[in-house]
C-alpha positions as CSV (number, residue, x, y, z in Angstrom):
1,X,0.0,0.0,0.0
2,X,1.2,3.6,-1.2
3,X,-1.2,6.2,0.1
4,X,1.3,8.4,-0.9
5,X,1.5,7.6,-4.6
6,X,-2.2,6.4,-4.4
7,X,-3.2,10.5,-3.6
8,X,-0.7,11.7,-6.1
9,X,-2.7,9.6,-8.6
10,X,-5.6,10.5,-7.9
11,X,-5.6,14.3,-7.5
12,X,-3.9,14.0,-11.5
13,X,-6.9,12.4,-12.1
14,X,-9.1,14.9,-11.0
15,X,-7.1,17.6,-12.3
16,X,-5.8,18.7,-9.2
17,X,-2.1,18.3,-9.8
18,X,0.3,16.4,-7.4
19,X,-0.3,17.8,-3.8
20,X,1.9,20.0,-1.3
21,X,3.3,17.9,1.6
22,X,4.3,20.5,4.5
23,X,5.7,18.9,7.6
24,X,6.8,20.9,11.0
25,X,8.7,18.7,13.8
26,X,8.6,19.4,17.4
27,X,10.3,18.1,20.8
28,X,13.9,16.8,21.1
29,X,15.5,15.3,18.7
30,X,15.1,11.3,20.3
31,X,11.4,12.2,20.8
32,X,10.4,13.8,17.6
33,X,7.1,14.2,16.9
34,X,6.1,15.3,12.9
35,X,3.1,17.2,11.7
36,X,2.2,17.5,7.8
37,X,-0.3,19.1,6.2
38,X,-0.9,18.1,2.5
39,X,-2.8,20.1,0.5
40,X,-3.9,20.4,-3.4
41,X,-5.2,23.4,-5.2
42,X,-5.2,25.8,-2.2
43,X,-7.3,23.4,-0.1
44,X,-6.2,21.5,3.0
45,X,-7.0,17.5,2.3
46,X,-5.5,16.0,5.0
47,X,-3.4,15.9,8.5
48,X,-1.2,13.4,10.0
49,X,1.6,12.8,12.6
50,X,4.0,10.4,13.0
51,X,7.5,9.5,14.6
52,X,9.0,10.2,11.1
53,X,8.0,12.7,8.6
54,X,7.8,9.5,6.3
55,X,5.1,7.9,8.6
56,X,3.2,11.0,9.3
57,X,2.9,12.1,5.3
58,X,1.6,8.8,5.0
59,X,-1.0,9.4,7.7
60,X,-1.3,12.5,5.8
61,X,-1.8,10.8,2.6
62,X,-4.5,8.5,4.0
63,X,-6.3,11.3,5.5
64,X,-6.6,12.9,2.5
65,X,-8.0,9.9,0.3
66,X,-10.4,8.7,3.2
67,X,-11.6,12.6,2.6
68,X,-11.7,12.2,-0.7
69,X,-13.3,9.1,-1.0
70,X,-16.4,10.4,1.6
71,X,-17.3,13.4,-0.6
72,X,-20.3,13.5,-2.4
73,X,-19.3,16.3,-5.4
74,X,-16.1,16.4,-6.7
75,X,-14.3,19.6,-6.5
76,X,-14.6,22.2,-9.4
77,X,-17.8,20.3,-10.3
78,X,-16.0,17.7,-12.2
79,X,-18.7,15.4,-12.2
80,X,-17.6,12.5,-10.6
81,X,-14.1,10.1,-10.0
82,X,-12.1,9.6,-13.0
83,X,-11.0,5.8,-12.9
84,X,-7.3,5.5,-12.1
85,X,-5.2,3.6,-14.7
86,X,-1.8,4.2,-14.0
87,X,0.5,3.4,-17.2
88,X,-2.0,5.9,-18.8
89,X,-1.7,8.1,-16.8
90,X,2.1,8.0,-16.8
91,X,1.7,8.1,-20.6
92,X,-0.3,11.5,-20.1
93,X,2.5,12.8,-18.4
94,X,5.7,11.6,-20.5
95,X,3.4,13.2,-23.2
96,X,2.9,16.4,-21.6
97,X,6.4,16.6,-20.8
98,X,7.6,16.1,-23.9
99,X,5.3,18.8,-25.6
100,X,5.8,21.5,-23.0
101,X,7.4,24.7,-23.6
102,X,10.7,24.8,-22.4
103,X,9.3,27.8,-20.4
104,X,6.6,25.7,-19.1
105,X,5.8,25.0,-14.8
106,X,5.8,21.6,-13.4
107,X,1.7,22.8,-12.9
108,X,1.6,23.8,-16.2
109,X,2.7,19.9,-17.0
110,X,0.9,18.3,-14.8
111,X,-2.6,20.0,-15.7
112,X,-1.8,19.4,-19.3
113,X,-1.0,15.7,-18.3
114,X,-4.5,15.4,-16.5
115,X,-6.4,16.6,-19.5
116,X,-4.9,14.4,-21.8
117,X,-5.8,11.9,-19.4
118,X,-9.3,12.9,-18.8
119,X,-9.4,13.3,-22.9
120,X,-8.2,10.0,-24.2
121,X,-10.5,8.3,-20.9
122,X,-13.1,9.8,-22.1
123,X,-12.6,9.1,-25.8
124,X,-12.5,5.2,-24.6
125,X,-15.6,5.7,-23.1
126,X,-14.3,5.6,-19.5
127,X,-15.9,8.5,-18.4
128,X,-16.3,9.4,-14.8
129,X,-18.0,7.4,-11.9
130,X,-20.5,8.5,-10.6
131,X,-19.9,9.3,-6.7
């Protein structure tokens, strides 16, 4: 299990790009305590803590999907989840890599690697699920 990669996947999925991970540690350094925050498109998905900042982005990371997965729109009235296929969606993105600008943002990719996606989904006729 990879809630980590699992998130990132999904929020390319929905258009969201790959989320924001930030982590803050506190207490001495053999009791260490992380905090992250990961967030996509300007909105907080999901908290976690954790012994490591490896464990607590994964809390993170599941917090976020479990509150993805218990909405009943999807953001930016997408209309429902997009399935999740991911050597597609790796395509989508090697594509989009290789056409971008050289002046092009890693958002600027990554948006124009989830519209491909959603594109050529839909063109199969593997539109989104209803929620």
């Amino acid at each position: 299990m990879n809630p980590k990669g699992d998130l990132i996947a999904r929020l390319m999925a929905l258009g969201l790009g790959t989320p924001t991970f930030d982590a803050t540690a506190e207490g001495p350094p053999h009791e260490r305590v992380f905090h992250v925050t990961v967030s996509a498109g300007g909105h907080v998905l999901g908290q976690g803590e954790g012994r490591s900042k490896r464990d607590a982005e994964r809390a993170a990371a599941e917090a976020a999907l479990a509150r993805l997965d218990s909405r009943e729109e999807e953001p930016a009235g997408r209309g429902g989840r997009w399935p999740i296929y991911a050597a597609v969606l790796e395509g989508a993105l090697e594509v989009a890599l290789e056409l971008a600008p050289d002046d092009a943002t890693l958002d600027d990719v990554r948006e124009d690697a989830a519209r491909l996606y959603r594109d050529l989904l839909a063109d199969l006729g593997h539109g989104p699920e209803e929620v």
